[in-house]
N, C-alpha and C positions, 0 to 999 in steps of 0.2 A: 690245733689250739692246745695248748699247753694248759696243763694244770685242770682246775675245777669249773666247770660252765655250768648255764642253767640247764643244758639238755643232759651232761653227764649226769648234775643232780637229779634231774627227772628219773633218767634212765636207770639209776643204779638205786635208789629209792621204788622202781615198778619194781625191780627183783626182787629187792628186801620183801615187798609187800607180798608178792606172788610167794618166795619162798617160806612165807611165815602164814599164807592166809587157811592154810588146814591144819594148823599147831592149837587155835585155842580150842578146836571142836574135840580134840582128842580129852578135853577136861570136862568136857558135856555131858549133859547126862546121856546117857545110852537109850537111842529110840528119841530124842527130842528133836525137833528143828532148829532151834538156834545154832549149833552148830553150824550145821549144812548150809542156812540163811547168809551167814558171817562170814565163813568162808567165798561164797559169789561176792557181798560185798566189799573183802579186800582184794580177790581175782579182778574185780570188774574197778574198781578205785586204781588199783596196781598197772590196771592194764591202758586206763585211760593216761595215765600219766606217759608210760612209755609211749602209745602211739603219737600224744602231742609232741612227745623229745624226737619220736623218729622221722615224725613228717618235717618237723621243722628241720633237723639233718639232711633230708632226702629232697625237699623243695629251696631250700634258702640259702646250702653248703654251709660250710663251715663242718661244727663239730666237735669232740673233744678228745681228749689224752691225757691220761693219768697213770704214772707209776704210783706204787702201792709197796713197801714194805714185804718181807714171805720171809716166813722159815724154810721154806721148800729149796732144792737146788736148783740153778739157774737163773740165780738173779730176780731183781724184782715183779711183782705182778705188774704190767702192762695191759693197761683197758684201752679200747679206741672206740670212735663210730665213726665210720664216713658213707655217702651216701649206698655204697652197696650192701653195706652190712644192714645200715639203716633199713634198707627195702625188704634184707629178708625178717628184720627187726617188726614190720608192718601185721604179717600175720602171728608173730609168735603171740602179740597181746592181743590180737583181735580174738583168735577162734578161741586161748583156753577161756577167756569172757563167755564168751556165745556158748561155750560147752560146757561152765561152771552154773549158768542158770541154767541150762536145758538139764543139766542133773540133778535139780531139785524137784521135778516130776517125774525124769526115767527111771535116777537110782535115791530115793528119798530112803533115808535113814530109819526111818517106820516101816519100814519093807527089808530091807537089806543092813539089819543092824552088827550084823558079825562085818561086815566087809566096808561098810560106807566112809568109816570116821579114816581107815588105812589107805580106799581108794580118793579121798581128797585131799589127805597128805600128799602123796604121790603125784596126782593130780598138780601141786603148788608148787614141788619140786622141779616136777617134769619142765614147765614153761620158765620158772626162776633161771632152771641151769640152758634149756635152750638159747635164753637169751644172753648167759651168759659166753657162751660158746661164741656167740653173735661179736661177742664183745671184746672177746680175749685176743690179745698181740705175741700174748710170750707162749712158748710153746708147751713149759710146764703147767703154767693156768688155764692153759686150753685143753690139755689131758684131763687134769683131774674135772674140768666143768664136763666134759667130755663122759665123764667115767660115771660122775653123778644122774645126766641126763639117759645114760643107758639100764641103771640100776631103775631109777624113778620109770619110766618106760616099761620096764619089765615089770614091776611089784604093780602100776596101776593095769596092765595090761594083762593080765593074772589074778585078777578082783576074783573071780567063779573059780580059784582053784582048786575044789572039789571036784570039780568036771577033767577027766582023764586026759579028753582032746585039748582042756586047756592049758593045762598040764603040761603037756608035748610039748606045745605050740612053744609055750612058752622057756621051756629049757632049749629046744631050738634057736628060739632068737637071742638066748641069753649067750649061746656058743657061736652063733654066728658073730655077734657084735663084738664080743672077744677078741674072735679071730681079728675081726679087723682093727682091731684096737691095737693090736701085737704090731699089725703091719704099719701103725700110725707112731705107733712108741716108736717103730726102726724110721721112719722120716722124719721125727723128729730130732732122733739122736743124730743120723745124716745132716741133718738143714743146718744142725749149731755147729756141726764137728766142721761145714762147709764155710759157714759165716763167720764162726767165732761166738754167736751170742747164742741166745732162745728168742731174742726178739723177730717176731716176720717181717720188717721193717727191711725194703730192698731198697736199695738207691736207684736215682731218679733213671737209670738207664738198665734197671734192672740185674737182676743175679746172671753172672757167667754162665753159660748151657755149658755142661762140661757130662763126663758119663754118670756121674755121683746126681747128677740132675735128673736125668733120664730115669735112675734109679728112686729119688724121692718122687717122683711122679708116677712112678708104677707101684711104689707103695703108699701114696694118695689116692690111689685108682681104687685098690683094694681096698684100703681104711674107709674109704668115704663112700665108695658104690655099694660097699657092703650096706651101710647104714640108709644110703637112699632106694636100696632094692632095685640096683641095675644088674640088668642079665649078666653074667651070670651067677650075680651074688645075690640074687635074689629071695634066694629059698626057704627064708624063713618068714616072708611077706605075708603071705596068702593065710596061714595058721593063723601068725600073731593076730593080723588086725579084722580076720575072723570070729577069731577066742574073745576077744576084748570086746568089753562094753560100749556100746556106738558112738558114744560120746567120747572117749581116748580112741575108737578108733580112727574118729575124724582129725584128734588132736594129732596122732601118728602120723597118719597118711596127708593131711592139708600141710603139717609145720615139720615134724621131724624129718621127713624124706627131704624136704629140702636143705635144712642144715648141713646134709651131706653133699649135696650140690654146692652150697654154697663154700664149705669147705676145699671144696676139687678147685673153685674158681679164687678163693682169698692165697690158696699154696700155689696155683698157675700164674697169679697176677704177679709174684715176686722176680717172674723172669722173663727179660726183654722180649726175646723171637727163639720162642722155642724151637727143638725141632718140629718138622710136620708131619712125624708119623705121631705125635701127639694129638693133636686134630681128626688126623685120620680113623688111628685107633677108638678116638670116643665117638667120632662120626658112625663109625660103623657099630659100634657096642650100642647107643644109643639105637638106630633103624633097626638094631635087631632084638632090644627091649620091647621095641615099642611093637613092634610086628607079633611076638611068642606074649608079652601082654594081653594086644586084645585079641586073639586066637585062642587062648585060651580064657578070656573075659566070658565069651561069645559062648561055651558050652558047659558055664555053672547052670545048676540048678539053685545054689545056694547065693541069697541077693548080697550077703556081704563078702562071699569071694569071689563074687563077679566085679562089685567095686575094688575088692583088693587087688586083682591080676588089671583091671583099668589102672590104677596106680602105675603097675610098672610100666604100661604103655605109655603113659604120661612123663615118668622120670626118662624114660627112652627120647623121646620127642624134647624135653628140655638138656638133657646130654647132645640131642646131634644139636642143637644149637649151638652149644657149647663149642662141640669141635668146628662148626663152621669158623667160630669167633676164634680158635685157637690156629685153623688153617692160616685167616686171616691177619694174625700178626706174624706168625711165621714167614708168609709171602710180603707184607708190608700192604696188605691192602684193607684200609679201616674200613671200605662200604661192607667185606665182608663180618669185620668186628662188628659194626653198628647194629646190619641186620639179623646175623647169626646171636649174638650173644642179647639184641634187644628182644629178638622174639624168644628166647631163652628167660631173659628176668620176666617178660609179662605173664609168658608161661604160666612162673613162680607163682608171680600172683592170683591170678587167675586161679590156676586150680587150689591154692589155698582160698578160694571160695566156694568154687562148686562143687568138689570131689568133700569138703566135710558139711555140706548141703546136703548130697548125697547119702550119708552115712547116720547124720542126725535123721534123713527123713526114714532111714532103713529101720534107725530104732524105734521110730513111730508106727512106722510100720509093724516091725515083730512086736512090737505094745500091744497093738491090735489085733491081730491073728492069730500071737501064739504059736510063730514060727518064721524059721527062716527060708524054709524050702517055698520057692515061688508056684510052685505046682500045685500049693494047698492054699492060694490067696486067691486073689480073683475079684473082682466086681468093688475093689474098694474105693474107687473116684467118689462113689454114691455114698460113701459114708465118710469120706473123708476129705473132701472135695477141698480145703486150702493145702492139707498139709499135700495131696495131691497134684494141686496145681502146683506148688512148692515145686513139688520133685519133677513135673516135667521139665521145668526151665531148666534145673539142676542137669536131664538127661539130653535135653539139647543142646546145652553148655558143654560139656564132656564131649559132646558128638561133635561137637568144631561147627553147627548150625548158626549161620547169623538170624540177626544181629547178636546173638550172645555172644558173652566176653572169651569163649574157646574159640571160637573161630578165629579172630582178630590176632591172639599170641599165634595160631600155625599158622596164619598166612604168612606174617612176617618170618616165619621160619623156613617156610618154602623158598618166601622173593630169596631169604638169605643160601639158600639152596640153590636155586635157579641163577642168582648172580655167582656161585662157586662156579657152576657148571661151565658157563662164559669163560674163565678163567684156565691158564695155564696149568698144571700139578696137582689140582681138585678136580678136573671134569670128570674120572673116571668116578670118583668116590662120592661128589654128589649126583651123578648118574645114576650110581645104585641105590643112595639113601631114597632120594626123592620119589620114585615111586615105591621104594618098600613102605615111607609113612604114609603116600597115598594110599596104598593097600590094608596099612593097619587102620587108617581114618576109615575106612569102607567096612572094614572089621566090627571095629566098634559102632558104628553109626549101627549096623543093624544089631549088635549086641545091648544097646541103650533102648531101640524100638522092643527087641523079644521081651525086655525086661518092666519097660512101663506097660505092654499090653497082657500080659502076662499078669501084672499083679495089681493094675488098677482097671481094666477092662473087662469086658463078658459078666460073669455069676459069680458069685462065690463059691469056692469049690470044698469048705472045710466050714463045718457051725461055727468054729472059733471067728473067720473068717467076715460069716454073716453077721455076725455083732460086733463088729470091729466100729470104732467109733474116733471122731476127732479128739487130736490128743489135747491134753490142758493147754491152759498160759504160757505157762514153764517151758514146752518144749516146744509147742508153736513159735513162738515170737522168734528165737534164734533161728526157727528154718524159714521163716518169711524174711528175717532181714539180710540173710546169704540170698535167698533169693532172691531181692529186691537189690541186693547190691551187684549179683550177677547183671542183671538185666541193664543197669546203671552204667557198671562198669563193661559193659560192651557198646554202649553208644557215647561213651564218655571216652572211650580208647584213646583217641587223638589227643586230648587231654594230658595225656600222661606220661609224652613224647619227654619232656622238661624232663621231669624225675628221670625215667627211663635211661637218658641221655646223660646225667649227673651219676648214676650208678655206672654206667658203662664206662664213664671216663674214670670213675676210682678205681675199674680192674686194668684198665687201658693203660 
């Protein structure tokens, strides 16, 4: 759709909103609420808007397209949505919503007045530029939304920088995302010098595979696994969303790991029938994400690096999808696209529900105890008994348990597995993936059980522990309604075929 539509209006109006809704608190008085208040209200205003523009993009097709004017090199700014982008467009405005009121009781301004008024700027930034990333076509307006979103990431993820470890953590993921920024600058200057333009706009039979091909996809691989924490560019995972406040961690770990995915999949969709050691290669990088994930998930002591190393198990399991769907065009066989890359987007969605369920209920938890080490919690069901129940759906979700909505994205990933296997020039490769994610799923299943009985089961094992109490309004409400949508969205699965199917055919 050319030009100006109502969902582009929607769409580019949430960002305004999102980007601007921690600017008046910085004029607040220092230690007051209205800030803090103000801000949820144009995150959660900003963020309604988008979701009604993305669903209606992602259920109904269509969509919009607009150039824009730039003093920048490269020719004009180029906006788009169509329903892929649309899909991952679903969580960027849900969770910073859910994590802009849950911050009004974690991290309230009357408690944290040096840090609050910088972490919801950052905060406003971080989802603005997410979604603008979402949104961008030209490949200079996707650097810089790009460059914003990693800055904003860093500064909200770095709130305690008094704290040494977070400190570290943090100049860590500032050098790793760098890194991969370098490798995105050289694909982008590759993909125009290949094209002729910055636009990503391929023709209906797609970009020639030629070697320069091969080459921007192996500096896609780097640029964008960096940023979603796939083995082996992982390693600044575990610190950052550690160090950070629960509420960005969840925003991290639920939305920004997937922009990097979704990235890998908007630069693969530009080329008809890739080679197949493209497929291959993420097939296997993915199973072995996913495997050193929850292997190492399985022997934290510390409850929010055990959900971070869960993260990368997850981005593993959504990448081998990936390459099943890239096997798949390479051979010409779309059951393998349908099921590899659909059990890949519900993935997306999926765990951008349960994994910052997860992370919101950690914060509740260290709210209560006074700690992150699970060794000194103990017996808190009895004092906390929703935000509890909360978190086991949450740990069944993660564990691929039906009916919850984790089980339903890996089956579909496996059939997409298991239909490789049948198949000519992938049976060896999904042969190995498919039980290495059975292995990792076994992994984690018992790493999710160590860690609800461990810190809501038995005694309390620490005073802070025994007075540990239900968290407020504030932060309840956002982890009941992740968990109430988990549960939803795994009996509601079948549902979602339609979307699912509309996304698949925009990268197709």
């Amino acid at each position: 759709m050319e030009g100006a539509s109502p969902e582009g209006t929607f769409l580019l109006g949430a960002v305004l909103l999102l980007a601007l809704s921690g600017v008046p608190g910085l004029f607040a008085r220092k230690g007051s609420s209205g800030g803090e208040r103000l801000a949820a209200i144009l995150t959660c205003t900003g963020s309604t808007l988008g979701l009604a523009a993305a669903a209606r993009v992602l259920l109904f097709g269509g969509g919009f397209r607009v150039e824009l004017p730039s003093p920048l090199p490269g020719g004009p700014i180029l906006l788009a949505a169509d329903p892929l982008s649309a899909l991952f467009l679903l969580p960027v405005f849900l969770v910073p919503a859910l994590a802009s009121v849950y911050g009004l009781g974690y991290w309230p301004e009357a408690e944290h007045v040096r840090d609050a008024r910088k972490l919801r700027l950052f905060m406003g930034l971080l989802a603005a530029s997410m979604a603008l990333v979402l949104l961008a076509r030209s490949g200079v307006a996707f650097l810089v939304a790009w460059e914003v979103m990693a800055l904003a990431a860093f500064f909200a993820a770095t709130a305690e920088d008094r704290q040494p470890a977070v400190r570290e953590a943090g100049w860590i993921y500032l050098v790793a995302t760098h890194a991969g920024t370098l490798g995105l600058f050289g694909m982008t200057a590759l993909l125009g010098a290949t094209t002729g333009s910055f636009a990503w706009e391929a023709p209906a039979t797609g970009l020639a595979v030629t070697g320069s091909a091969s080459v921007v996809f192996l500096l896609a691989l780097v640029g964008f696994g960096a940023k979603a924490g796939l083995f082996p560019f992982h390693f600044w995972l575990p610190g950052a969303h550690a160090g950070a406040p629960s509420h960005v961690s969840a925003v991290m770990s639920g939305v920004m790991l997937k922009v990097g995915l979704y990235g890998l999949l908007r630069v693969t969709s530009l080329y008809g029938a890739p080679p197949s050691w493209w497929g291959g290669l993420l097939l296997v990088l993915g199973a072995a994400s996913a495997l050193y994930g929850a292997a190492l998930a399985a022997g934290q002591g510390d409850v929010k690096r055990l959900l971070a190393y869960s993260s990368i198990e997850n981005v593993g399991i959504v990448s081998a999808g990936i390459g099943v769907a890239l096997l798949g065009r390479s051979t010409g066989r779309p059951e393998w696209v349908a099921l590899g890359l659909g059990g890949a987007l519900l993935h997306v969605l999926f765990h951008s529900l349960f994994k910052p369920l997860l992370f919101l209920g950690a914060g509740a938890v260290i709210h209560g105890a006074g700690t992150r080490e699970m060794d000194r919690m103990g017996g808190l069901l009895k004092r906390m008994p929703k935000a509890g129940a909360a978190f086991a759906i949450g740990c069944a979700a993660v564990a691929a348990l039906p009916p919850l909505n984790g089980f339903f994205s890996e089956w579909v990933v496996y059939l997409g597995l298991l239909r490789a296997f049948s198949g000519p020039g992938a049976a060896l490769l999904a042969g190995f993936a498919a039980p290495v994610l059975a292995l990792a799923g076994g992994i984690a299943l018992a790493a999710f059980v160590k860690l609800f009985g461990i810190v809501f089961l038995g005694n309390a094992r620490s005073e802070r522990a025994a007075h540990a109490h239900e968290p407020g309004r504030a932060m309840l409400v956002p982890i009941l309604v992740l968990a109430a949508a988990c549960a939803a969205a795994g009996l509601l699965s079948p549902f979602l075929a339609p979307a699912i199917d509309a996304a698949t055919g925009a990268w197709a």
